[in-house]
C-alpha positions in Angstrom: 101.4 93.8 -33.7 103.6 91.3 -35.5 105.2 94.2 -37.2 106.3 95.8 -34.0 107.3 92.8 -32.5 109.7 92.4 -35.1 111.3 95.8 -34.9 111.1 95.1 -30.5 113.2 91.4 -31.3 115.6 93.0 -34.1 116.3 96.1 -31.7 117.0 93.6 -29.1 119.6 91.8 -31.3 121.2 95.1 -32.4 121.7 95.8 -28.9 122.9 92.4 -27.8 125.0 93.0 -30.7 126.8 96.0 -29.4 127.2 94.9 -26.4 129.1 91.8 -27.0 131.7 93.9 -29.5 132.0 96.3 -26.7 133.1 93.1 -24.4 135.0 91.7 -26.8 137.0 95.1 -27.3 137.3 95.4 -23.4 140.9 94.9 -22.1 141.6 92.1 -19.8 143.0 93.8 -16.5 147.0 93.9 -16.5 148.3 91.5 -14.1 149.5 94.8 -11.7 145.9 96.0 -12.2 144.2 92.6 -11.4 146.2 92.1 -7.9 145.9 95.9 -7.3 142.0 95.4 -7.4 142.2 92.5 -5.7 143.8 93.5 -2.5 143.1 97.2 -2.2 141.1 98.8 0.5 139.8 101.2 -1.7 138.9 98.9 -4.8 134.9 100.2 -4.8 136.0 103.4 -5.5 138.3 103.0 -8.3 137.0 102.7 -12.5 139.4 99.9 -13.0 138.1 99.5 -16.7 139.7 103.4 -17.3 142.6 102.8 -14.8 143.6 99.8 -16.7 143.1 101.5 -20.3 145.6 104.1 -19.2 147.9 101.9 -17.8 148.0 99.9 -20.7 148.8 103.0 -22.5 152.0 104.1 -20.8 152.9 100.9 -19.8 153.1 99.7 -23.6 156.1 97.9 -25.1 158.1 98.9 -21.4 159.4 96.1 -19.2 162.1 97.4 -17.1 161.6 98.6 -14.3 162.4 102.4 -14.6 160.2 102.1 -17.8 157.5 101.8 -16.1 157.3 104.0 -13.8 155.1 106.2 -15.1 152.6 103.5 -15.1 152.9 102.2 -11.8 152.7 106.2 -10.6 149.5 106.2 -12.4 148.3 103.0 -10.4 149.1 104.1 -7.0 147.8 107.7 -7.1 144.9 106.3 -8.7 144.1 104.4 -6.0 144.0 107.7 -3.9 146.2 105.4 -1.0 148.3 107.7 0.6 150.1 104.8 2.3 150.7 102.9 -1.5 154.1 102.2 -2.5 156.1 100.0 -4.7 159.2 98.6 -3.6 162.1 97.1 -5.0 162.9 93.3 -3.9 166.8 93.9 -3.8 167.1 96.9 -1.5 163.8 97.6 -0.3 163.9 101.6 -2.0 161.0 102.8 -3.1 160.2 102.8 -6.8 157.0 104.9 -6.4 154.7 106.2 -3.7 151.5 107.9 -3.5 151.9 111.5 -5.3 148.5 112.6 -5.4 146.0 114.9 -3.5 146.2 114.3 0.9 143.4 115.1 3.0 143.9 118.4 4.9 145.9 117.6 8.2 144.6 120.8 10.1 147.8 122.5 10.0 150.2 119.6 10.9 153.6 119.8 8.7 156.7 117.4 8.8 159.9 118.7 8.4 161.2 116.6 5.2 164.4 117.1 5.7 164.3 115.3 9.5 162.4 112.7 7.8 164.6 111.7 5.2 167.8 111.7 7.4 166.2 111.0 10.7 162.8 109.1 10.6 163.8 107.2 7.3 167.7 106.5 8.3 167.5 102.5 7.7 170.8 102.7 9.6 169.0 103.0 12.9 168.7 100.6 15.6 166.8 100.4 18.7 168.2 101.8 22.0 167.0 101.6 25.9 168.0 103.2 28.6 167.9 103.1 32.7 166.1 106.3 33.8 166.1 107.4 37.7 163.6 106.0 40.5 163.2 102.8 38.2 161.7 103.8 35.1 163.0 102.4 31.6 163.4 104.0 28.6 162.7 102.2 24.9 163.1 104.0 21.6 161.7 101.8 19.1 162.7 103.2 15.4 161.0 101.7 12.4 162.4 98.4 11.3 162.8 97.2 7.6 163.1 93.7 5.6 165.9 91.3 7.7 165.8 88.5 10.2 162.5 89.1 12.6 164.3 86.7 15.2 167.1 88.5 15.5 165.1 92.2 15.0 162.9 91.0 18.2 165.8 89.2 20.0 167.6 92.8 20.1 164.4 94.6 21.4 163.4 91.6 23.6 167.1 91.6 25.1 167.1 95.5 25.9 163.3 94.7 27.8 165.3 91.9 29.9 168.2 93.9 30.8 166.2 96.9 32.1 164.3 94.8 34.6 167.0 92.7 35.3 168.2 96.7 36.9 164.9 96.9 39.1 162.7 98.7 36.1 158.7 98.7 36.8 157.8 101.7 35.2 158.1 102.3 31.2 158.2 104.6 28.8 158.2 103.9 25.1 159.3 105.9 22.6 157.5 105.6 19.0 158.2 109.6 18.2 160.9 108.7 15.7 159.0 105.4 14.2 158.6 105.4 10.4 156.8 101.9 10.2 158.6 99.0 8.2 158.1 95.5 9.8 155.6 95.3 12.9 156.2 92.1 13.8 160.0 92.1 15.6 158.6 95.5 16.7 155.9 93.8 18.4 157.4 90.8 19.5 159.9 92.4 21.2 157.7 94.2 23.2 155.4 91.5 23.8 155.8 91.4 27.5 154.8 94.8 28.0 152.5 94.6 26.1 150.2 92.2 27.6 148.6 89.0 26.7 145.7 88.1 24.8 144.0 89.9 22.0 146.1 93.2 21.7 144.1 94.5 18.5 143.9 93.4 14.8 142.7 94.9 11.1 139.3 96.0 9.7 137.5 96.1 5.9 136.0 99.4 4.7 132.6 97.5 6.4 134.2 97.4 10.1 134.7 93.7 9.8 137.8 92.0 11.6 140.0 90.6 8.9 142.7 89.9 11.2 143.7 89.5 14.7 147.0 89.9 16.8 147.5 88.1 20.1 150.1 87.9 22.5 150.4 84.2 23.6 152.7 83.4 26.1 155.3 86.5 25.4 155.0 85.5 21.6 153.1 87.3 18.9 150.6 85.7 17.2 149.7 87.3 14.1 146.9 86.5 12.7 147.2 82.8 13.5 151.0 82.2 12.8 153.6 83.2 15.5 155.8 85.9 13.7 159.1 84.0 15.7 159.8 81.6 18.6 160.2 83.5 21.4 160.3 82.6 25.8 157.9 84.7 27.7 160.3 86.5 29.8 160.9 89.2 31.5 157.8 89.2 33.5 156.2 92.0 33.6 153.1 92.9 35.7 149.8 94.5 34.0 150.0 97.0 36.5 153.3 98.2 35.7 152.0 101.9 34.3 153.6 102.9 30.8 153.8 106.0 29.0 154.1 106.2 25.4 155.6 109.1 23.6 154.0 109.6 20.4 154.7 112.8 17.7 153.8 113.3 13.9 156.2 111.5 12.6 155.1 108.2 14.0 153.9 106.4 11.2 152.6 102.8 9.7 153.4 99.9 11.3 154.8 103.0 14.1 150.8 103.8 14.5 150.1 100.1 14.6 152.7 99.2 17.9 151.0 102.5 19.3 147.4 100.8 19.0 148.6 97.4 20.3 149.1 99.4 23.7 145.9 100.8 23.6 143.4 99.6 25.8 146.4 97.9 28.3 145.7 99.5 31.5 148.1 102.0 33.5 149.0 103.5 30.2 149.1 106.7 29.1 149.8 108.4 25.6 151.6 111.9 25.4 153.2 114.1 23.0 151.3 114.3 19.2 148.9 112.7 17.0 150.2 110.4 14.6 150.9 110.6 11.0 147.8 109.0 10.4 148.9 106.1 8.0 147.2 103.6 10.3 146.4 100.9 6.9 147.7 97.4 7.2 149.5 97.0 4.0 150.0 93.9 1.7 153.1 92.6 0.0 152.5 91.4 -3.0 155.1 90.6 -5.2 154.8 91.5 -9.0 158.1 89.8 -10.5 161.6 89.1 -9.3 162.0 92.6 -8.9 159.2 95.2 -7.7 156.5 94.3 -4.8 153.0 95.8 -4.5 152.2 97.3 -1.3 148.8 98.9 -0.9 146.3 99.4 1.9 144.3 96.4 2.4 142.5 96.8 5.5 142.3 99.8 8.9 144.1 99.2 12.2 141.8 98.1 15.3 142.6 97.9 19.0 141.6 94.9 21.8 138.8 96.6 22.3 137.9 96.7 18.4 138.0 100.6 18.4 138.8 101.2 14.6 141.5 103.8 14.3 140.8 105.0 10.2 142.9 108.3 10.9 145.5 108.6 13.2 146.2 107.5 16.7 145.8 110.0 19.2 147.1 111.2 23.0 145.6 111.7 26.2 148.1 115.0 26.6 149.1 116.7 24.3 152.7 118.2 24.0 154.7 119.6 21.0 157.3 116.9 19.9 161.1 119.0 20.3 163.3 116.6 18.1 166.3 118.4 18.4 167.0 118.5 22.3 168.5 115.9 24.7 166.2 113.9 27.1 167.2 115.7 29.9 165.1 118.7 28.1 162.4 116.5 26.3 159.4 118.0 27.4 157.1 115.1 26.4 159.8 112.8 28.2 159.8 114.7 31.7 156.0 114.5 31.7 156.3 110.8 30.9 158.5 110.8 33.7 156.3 113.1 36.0 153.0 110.7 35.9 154.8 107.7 36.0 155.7 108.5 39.6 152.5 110.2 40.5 
């Protein structure tokens, strides 16, 4: 007995043994790593012991920023985030984004080329216009880094004007939103919007992590108003709005498009969206790269979690290349709004 209790207590050291060199040989997590698996939605599915190995690897002896790249590419697509980037600080370009396998979208293709000079045109700028029997048109186009006063101001403005001309009935146009900066995007629409709870973010458990408000025509996200702004133009809740949505609608796009969900005498026409519908974080590495991963799933008023895309009550083809006048999803817009 004493015999085997001796080989039981020496096995148990050898063991013990082992497995303190094997944590003592373990890599501490890169910084990158350690805030990646930190903040990222998908952070129970990832072996951060292997991803951080690798990284390690091709990120050895490299510190500028094009050197490592091929780290950084490694990071994101192992996160299998389809919405992960990383950004530069100076000019907002990307440095990276998610290269790896996509879910099958049933079909759906985007035309890359109207993406890159259309839907990702940084150059352009939100435009309203009066519409016939009373009805106001909004295009609101994604929105990058910059002043969110002045960003809202411009959107807020064009809302004041058109009912300043007599408008009651809306149509908003997120077809040719490829995300960016919710907030001026929000708080600009505010009024229309509605107040009160107007949706928020969920964990992979379906627990609220955040939630938006609209509090006396400003938005309150997550318990800091994004800018000062007055709670005009009035607008009743039973003023009925359309909104126009397509595959190309996008991020923070998908995110205005929920905020509307759930407001009554509102309808959504045109396509599902791209289905990026992640609240990202933006987290800065150094002086010269950000992190910005998927940290948690869009959720209307209602808490309805939207982990896909953001879908229509009719469904029309989106024609990007025709003038309003022949915008299919537009003249519906236009028919129910006067039903």
């Amino acid at each position: 007995m004493k015999i085997k209790l001796n080989i039981v207590i020496f096995g148990a050291m050898l063991c013990l043994g082992a497995c303190k060199g094997n944590a003592q040989h373990a890599e501490p997590l890169h910084p990158i790593v350690q805030k990646a698996k930190e903040t990222s939605l998908y952070a129970d599915r990832v072996s951060w012991e292997e991803v951080n190995a690798r990284f390690l690897e091709l990120t050895k002896g490299k510190q500028s920023v094009d050197e490592l790249k091929d780290g950084l590419q490694y990071l994101i697509n192992s996160l299998g985030d389809k919405h992960a980037q990383v950004r530069s600080t100076k000019d907002y370009s990307i440095v990276v984004s998610y290269t790896g396998e996509i879910a099958e979208e049933n079909g759906v293709e985007r035309n890359s080329n109207f993406v890159n000079t259309v839907i990702n045109d940084v150059s352009a700028q939100f435009t309203y216009k009066l519409l016939p029997d009373k009805i106001g048109y909004l295009k609101v186009v994604g929105i990058g880094p910059g002043n969110v006063k002045e960003q809202s101001d411009f959107i807020r403005n064009g809302l004041k004007d058109l009912k300043e001309k007599g408008v009651d009935k809306w149509i908003v146009d997120l077809r040719f939103n490829g995300g960016g900066n919710m907030e001026p995007m929000i708080s600009g629409l505010a009024p229309l919007i509605g107040e009160g709870k107007i949706g928020g973010a969920a964990n992979y458990r379906n627990e609220m992590t955040r939630q938006y408000k609209i509090e006396n025509g400003q938005f309150n996200n997550n318990g800091r108003i994004a800018c000062e702004m007055d709670d005009l133009p009035k607008i009743k809740t039973t003023e009925k709005v359309a909104v126009l949505l397509s595959r190309y609608t996008i991020s923070s796009g998908e995110m205005v498009a929920v905020a509307f969900k759930g407001r009554d005498h509102t309808r959504f026409i045109g396509e599902e969206t791209a289905g990026y519908t992640t609240g990202n974080g933006f987290d800065p590495i150094n002086n010269e790269i950000v992190l910005i991963i998927s940290q948690d799933v869009f959720a209307d008023r209602n808490n309805n979690i939207y982990d896909q895309k953001v879908g229509v009550d009719e469904h029309l083809e989106f024609q990007h290349d025709v003038p309003l006048e022949n915008d299919l999803q537009l003249n519906r817009a236009v028919e129910w709004l006067k039903e």
